[in-house]
TORTORKOL-140721 format. One line per field, with one value per residue (C-alpha): chain; x, y, z. Coordinates in steps of 0.5 Angstrom, whole numbers. Layout:
REM residues N
chain <- [A:...]
X <- [X:...]
Y <- [Y:...]
Z <- [Z:...]
REM end
This chain:
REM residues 391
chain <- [A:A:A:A:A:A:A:A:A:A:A:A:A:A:A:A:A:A:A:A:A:A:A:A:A:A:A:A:A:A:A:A:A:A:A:A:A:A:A:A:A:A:A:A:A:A:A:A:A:A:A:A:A:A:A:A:A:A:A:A:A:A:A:A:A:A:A:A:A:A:A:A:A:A:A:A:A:A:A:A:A:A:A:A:A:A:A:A:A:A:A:A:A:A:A:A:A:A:A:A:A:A:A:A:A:A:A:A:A:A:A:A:A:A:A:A:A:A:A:A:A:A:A:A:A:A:A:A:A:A:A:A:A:A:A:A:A:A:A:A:A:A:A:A:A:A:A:A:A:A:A:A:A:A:A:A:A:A:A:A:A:A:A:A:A:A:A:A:A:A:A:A:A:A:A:A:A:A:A:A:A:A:A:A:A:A:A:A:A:A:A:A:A:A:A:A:A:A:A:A:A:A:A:A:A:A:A:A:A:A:A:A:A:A:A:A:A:A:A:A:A:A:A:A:A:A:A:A:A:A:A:A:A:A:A:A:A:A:A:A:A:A:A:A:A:A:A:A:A:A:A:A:A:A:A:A:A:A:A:A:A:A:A:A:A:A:A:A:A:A:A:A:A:A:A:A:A:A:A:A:A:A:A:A:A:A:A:A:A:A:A:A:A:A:A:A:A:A:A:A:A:A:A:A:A:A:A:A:A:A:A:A:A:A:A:A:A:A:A:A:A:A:A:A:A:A:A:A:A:A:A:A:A:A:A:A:A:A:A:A:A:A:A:A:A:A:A:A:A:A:A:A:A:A:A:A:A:A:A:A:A:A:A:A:A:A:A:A:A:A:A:A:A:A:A:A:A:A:A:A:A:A:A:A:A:A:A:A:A:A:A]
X <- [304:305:305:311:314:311:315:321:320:319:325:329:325:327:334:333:328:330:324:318:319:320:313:310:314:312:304:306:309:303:299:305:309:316:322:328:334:339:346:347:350:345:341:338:333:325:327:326:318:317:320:315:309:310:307:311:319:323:331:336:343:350:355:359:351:350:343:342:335:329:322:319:316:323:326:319:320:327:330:334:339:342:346:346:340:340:337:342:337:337:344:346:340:343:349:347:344:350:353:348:345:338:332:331:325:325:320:323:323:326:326:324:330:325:322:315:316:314:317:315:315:317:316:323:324:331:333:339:337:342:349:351:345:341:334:330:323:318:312:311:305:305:300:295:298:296:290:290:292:287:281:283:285:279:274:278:277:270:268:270:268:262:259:260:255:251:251:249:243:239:241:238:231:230:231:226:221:222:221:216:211:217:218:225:228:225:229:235:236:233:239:244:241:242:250:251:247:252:258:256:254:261:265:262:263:270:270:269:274:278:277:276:284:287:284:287:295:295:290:285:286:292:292:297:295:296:298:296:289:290:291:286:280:283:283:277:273:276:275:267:270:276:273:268:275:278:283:287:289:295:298:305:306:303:308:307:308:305:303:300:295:287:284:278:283:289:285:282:288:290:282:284:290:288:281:285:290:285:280:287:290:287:283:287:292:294:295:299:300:306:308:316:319:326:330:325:319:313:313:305:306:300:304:298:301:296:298:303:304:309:315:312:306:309:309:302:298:296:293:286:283:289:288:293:288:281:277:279:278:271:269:271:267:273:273:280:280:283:290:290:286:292:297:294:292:299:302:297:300:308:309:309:306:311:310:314:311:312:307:306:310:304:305:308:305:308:306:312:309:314:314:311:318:317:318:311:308:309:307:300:298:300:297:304:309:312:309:315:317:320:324]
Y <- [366:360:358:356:361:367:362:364:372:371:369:374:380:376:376:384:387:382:384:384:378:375:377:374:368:367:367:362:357:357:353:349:343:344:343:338:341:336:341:347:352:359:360:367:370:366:360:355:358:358:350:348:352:348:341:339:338:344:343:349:346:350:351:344:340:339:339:345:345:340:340:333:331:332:326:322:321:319:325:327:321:324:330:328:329:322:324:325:329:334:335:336:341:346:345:348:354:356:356:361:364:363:359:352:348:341:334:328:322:318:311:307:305:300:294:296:303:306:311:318:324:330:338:342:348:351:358:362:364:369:368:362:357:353:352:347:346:340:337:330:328:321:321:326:323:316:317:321:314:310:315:314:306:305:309:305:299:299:301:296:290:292:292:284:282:287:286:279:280:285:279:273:278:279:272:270:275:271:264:266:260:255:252:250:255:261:256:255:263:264:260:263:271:269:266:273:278:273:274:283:282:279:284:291:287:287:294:296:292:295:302:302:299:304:311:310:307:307:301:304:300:295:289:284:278:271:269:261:264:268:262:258:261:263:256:254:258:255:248:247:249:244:239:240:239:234:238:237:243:243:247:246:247:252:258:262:268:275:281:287:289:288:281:282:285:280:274:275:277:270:266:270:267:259:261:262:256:252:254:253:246:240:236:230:236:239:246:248:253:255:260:262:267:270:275:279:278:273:269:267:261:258:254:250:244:248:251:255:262:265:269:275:276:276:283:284:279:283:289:291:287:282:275:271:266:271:264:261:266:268:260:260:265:270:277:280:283:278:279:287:286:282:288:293:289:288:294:298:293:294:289:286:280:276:270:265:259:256:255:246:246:250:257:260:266:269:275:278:282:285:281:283:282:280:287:290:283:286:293:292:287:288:281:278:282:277:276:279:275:277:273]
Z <- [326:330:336:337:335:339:344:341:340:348:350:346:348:355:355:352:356:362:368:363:361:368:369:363:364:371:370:365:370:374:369:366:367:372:367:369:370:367:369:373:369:368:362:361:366:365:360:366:367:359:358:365:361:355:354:348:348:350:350:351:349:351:345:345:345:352:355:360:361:357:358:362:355:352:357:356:349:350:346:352:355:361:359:352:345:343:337:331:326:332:334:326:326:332:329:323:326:330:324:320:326:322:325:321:321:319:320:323:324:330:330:337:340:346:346:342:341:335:330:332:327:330:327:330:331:333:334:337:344:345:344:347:348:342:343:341:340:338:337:337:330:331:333:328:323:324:325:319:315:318:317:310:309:313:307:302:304:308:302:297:303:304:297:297:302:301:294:296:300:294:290:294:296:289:288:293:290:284:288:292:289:291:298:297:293:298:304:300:299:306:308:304:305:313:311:308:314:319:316:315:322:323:319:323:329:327:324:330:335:330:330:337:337:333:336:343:344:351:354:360:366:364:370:372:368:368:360:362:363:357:353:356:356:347:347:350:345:340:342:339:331:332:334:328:323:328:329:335:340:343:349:353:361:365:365:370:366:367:363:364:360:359:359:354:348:349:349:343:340:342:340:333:332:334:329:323:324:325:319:315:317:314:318:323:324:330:333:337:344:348:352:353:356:353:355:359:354:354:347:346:340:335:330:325:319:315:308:309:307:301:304:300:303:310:311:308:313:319:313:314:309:306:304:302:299:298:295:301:307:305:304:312:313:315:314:312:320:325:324:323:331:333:330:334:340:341:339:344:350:348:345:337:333:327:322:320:315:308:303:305:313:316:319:327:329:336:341:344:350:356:361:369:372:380:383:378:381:388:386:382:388:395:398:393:398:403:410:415:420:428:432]
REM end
C-alpha cells in the first residue's frame, strides 16, 4: 500500500478515535518539519503533527478552497500563495472529491510561473478529511523523472557518437600496420590517429562536465560574482583561435553587473558560446560581447556574422549531440556538446539561453541570469556594507 495513503488512513482513525491518534501524531512530529499555519480556524486533533512529519506537499483545504494548514514543501513550491492553491489542476481535483466523496489520484504538471523556473510533474493525492475539510497531498517527480530521460537520451546518443572516432583509430592502426616499411604514410596516420584520439579525449571531457550538469540542479557553493570577469576571462581563452582565423573579438563597457552563481561553470558556459561563433564566422569577421541589464536580469551577448541558422533548428541547438551542419562541426573539431553544457549551466543558475539568427546574418546567442540586486551584494559580502559615520 502506499505510503501516502497510510498517511490518509491516519488521519481518519484520528478524527475517529481521537487520543490514539495524538500519540502517533505527536512522535511523528519529533522528526518532522513544523507545518505553516496559513488561517486560524481548527482542524481535527494531530493533523498540524502529520503535515509537520511529511516532507512532500500537505495542504487541508476548508470547503470554499481556503488553505487552512499547508506543509513548508507546499509554499516552497509555490503551490500555496497566501491563503489560496495557485494550482488550478488541484482546486478542480478537490472540488471533485466533495462532490463524490472518493479519493482521486492524478499526475500533473504545473508550469513554472518564475524567472527560470522549471515545470514540475506532481503525483496528488485528495482524500476527504472528515466532513468538512479536503486534504491534499503531493509528491514532486521532477526530478526522477528527468533523471530517467537523461539516463536514456545518454545511452542513445553515446553510443552512436562514440562509434566514430573509435572506428577511426582501428582503422588507422590497421593501416599503419599495413605501412609499416613507409616513414610517411606511418606519420600521416599517426597524425590523423592523434586528431582522432584528441577530439574522443574532448568528447568524455565533455560528456562528463555534462552529466555532472544535469545530475545536480542546485549550484554547491553560488558566489556573488562580477559578469565583466566572467566575460573577460571566456574572452581571454579565446583570443589565441581568434587570432588564427583573424576574427576579431569585441567587448562593450564594463557593466558593473553581478550574479550569484560558481566562477568555473558560467565562464565556460560563456568560452562555449564565443568558441562556436568563432569556428562559424568567416575569416576578417568580428564577434561580439556585451553585457546588459533589463528589468532585473543580467543579459550576457555573443553575436557572430558567421552562417546563420535556419528557424527550424532553433529549438534543437542546445540537444546533446545536435549539428546544424554535422560536415562542418566535425571538421572544426566540435563534438555536438557546447550548447547542451550552455543549457544546463544556465538552468542550474536560475536563469535560460535563447537564439536568434538567419541562415547569411550571422547568429545572437543570449544568457538571461537573475541579477544580484545591491541588497544580495551587502549580505553575500559584508566589507560592501556602508561605514556609519557619528557626529
Amino acid at each position: 500500500m502506499d505510503s501516502t495513503w497510510l498517511v490518509l488512513i491516519a488521519l481518519g482513525l484520528g478524527i475517529a478515535v481521537g487520543a490514539g491518534f495524538t500519540v502517533f501524531v505527536h512522535a511523528a512530529a519529533r522528526h518532522g518539519e513544523q507545518v505553516s499555519r496559513v488561517l486560524a480556524p481548527s482542524v481535527p486533533d494531530g493533523v498540524d503533527q502529520v503535515l509537520g512529519a511529511l516532507e512532500n506537499v500537505g495542504i487541508v483545504l476548508d470547503s470554499s478552497d481556503n488553505v487552512l494548514r499547508a506543509s513548508r514543501s507546499a509554499l516552497a513550491l509555490g503551490i500555496v500563495r497566501g491563503e489560496s492553491v495557485s494550482v488550478r489542476e488541484i482546486v478542480e481535483i478537490a472540488d471533485q472529491v466533495r462532490r463524490t466523496g472518493e479519493p482521486v489520484s492524478r499526475d500533473i504538471i504545473v508550469a513554472g510561473t518564475r524567472f527560470g523556473e522549471i515545470a514540475r510533474n506532481l503525483s496528488v493525492r485528495v482524500a476527504p478529511l472528515g466532513t468538512r475539510f479536503v486534504l491534499v497531498l503531493a509528491d514532486d517527480n521532477t526530478e526522477s523523472i528527468r533523471l530517467d530521460e537523461v539516463r536514456r537520451d545518454f545511452i542513445a546518443n553515446i553510443s552512436h557518437e562514440l562509434k566514430t572516432p573509435i572506428g577511426a583509430i582501428g582503422v588507422l592502426a590497421d593501416a599503419i600496420d599495413q605501412a609499416a616499411e613507409d616513414p610517411a604514410h606511418v606519420r600521416r596516420f599517426a597524425d590523423r590517429m592523434t586528431t582522432e584520439a584528441d577530439r574522443l579525449a574532448a568528447l568524455t571531457a565533455e560528456i562528463i562536465d555534462l552529466s555532472k550538469l544535469q545530475a545536480n540542479e542546485a549550484l554547491h557553493e553560488p558566489q556573488l560574482l562580477q559578469v565583466d570577469e566572467i566575460v573577460a576571462d571566456a574572452v581571454d581563452r579565446n583570443r589565441v583561435v581568434a587570432d588564427g582565423k583573424r576574427v576579431t573579438l569585441v567587448t562593450r563597457a564594463p557593466s558593473g553587473l553581478a550574479v550569484f552563481g560558481e566562477a568555473p561553470l558560467l565562464t565556460v558556459a560563456v568560452h562555449n558560446l564565443i568558441s562556436n561563433a568563432i569556428h562559424y564566422s568567416p575569416e576578417g569577421s568580428r564577434v561580439g560581447v556585451g553585457v546588459r541589464r533589463t528589468d532585473g536580469v543580467v543579459e550576457i551577448s555573443v553575436t557572430d556574422q558567421g552562417v546563420g541558422i535556419p528557424k527550424s533548428d532553433h529549438d534543437r541547438v542546445f540537444e546533446r549531440f545536435y549539428r546544424v551542419d554535422d560536415a562542418r562541426s566535425r571538421n572544426t573539431g566540435g563534438t555536438g556538446l557546447g550548447l547542451a553544457i550552455v543549457k544546463h549551466t544556465v538552468q542550474n543558475h536560475g536563469g535560460e539561453v535563447s537564439v536568434w539568427s538567419q541562415p547569411g546574418n550571422g547568429s545572437t546567442f543570449t544568457i538571461r541570469l537573475p541579477e544580484a540586486s545591491g541588497i544580495d551584494a551587502i549580505a553575500a559580502d559584508p566589507a560592501a556594507r556602508p561605514e556609519r559615520t557619528t557626529t
